[in-house]
N, C-alpha and C positions, 0 to 999 in steps of 0.2 A: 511814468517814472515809478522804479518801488519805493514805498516808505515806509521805514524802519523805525518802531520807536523804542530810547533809549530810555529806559530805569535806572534814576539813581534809587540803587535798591536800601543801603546804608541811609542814605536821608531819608527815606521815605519810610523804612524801618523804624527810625528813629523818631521820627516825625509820630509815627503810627502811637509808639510807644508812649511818648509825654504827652500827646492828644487825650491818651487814655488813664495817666499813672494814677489819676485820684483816683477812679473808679475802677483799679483792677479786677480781671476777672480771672478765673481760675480754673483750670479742671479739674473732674474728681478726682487725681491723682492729686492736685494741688500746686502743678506746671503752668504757672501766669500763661494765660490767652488771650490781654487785649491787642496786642501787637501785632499777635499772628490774626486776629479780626476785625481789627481796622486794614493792615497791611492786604487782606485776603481780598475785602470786600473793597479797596479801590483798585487793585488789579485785576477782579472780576469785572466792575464797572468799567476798563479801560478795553479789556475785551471787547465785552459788547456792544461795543460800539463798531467795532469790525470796520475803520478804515485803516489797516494799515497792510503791510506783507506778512511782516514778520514784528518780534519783540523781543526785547533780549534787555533784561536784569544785571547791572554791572553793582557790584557788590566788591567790599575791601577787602580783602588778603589778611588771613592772620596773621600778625607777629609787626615787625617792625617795616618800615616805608623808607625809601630810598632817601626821602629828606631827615628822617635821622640819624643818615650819615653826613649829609650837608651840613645841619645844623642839632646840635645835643641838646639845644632847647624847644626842638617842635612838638608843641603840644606839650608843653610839659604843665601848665597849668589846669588841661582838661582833665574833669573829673575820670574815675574809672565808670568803667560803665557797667549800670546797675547789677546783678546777680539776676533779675527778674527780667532784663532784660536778655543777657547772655543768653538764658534758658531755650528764645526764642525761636532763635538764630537757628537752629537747624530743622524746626520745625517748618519755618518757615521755607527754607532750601528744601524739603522734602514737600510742602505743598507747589511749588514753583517748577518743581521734577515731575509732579504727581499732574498739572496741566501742560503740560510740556513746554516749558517757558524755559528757553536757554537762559543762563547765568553765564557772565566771565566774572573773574577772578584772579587778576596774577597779583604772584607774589612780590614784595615790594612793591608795589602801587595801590593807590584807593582807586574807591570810584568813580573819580571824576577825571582821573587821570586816563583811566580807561574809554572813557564817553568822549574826551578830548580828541584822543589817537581815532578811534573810530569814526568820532565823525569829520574830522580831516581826508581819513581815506575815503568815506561818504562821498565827498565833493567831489572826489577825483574820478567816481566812477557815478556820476551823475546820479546819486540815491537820496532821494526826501529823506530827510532826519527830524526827529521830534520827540524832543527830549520831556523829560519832567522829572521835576526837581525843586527845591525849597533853596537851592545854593546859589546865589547872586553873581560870584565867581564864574560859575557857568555860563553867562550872561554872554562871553567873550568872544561862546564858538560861534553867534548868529552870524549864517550868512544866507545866501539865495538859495539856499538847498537845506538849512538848519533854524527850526523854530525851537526855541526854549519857553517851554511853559512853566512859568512859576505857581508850586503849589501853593496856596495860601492856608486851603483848610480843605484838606482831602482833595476832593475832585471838584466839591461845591462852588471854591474859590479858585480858579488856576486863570493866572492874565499870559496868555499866547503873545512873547514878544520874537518878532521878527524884526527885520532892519529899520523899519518905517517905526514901529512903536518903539523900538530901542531910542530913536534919537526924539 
């Protein structure tokens, strides 16, 4: 059976980021780089480990999300996100380009919205799925063909919940 593993790339971006905020680091230019070096070196680690097919980066669409047409209050209390953080964001998509690691991205949708649909059609076409992610939410898609591993602290910490540890 193939297995696919899915990147929640925004949480994990994110994650990268606050793991590292007190101790940023910077390049000679002066473009913040703990994000893109946490974010780098647990997706090298995720490589190397070499069981899977394929990998694919699901990352949030810029601009507004199909739920703030639903609702005019989603997310309205979340901070902006940092200046130091923004910075990041394309360095990172060009390290992700640069190992050849597919990214999706559509507009109006996050990433877990993406990871969702995907691995639904996963099931349908009998494809191991194995997600990672820090988003509990996610939690939803396990089924016999989809593990969710929660990241806890990079890689060091991740708990592999399938159906049996779910309950």
């Amino acid at each position: 059976m193939k297995k696919i593993l899915l990147i929640d790339g925004n949480g994990l971006i994110f994650r990268a980021y606050f793991a590292t905020a007190t101790r940023m680091s910077v390049s000679q230019n002066g473009t913040p780089t703990n994000a893109i070096y946490l974010f780098s070196s647990i997706m090298m680690r995720l490589i190397e480990k070499k069981d899977f097919d394929d990998i694919l980066v699901a990352l949030d669409a810029p601009g507004k999300k199909f739920r703030h047409q639903e609702y005019a209050g989603y997310k309205a209390n979340r901070k902006e996100v940092p200046p130091e953080l923004k910075a990041q964001f394309a360095p990172i998509k060009e390290f992700l380009n640069i190992c050849n690691i597919k990214t999706i991205e559509i507009a109006g949708y996050e990433a877990d919205d993406v990871i969702g649909t995907i691995t639904s059609h996963a099931k349908e076409h009998n494809v191991q799925i194995e997600v990672y992610t820090g988003d509990r939410d996610l939690l939803q898609l396990i089924n016999d063909n989809t593990v969710v591993n929660m990241m806890k602290k990079g890689l060091s910490e991740v708990e592999a919940f399938d159906e049996e540890h779910l309950k």
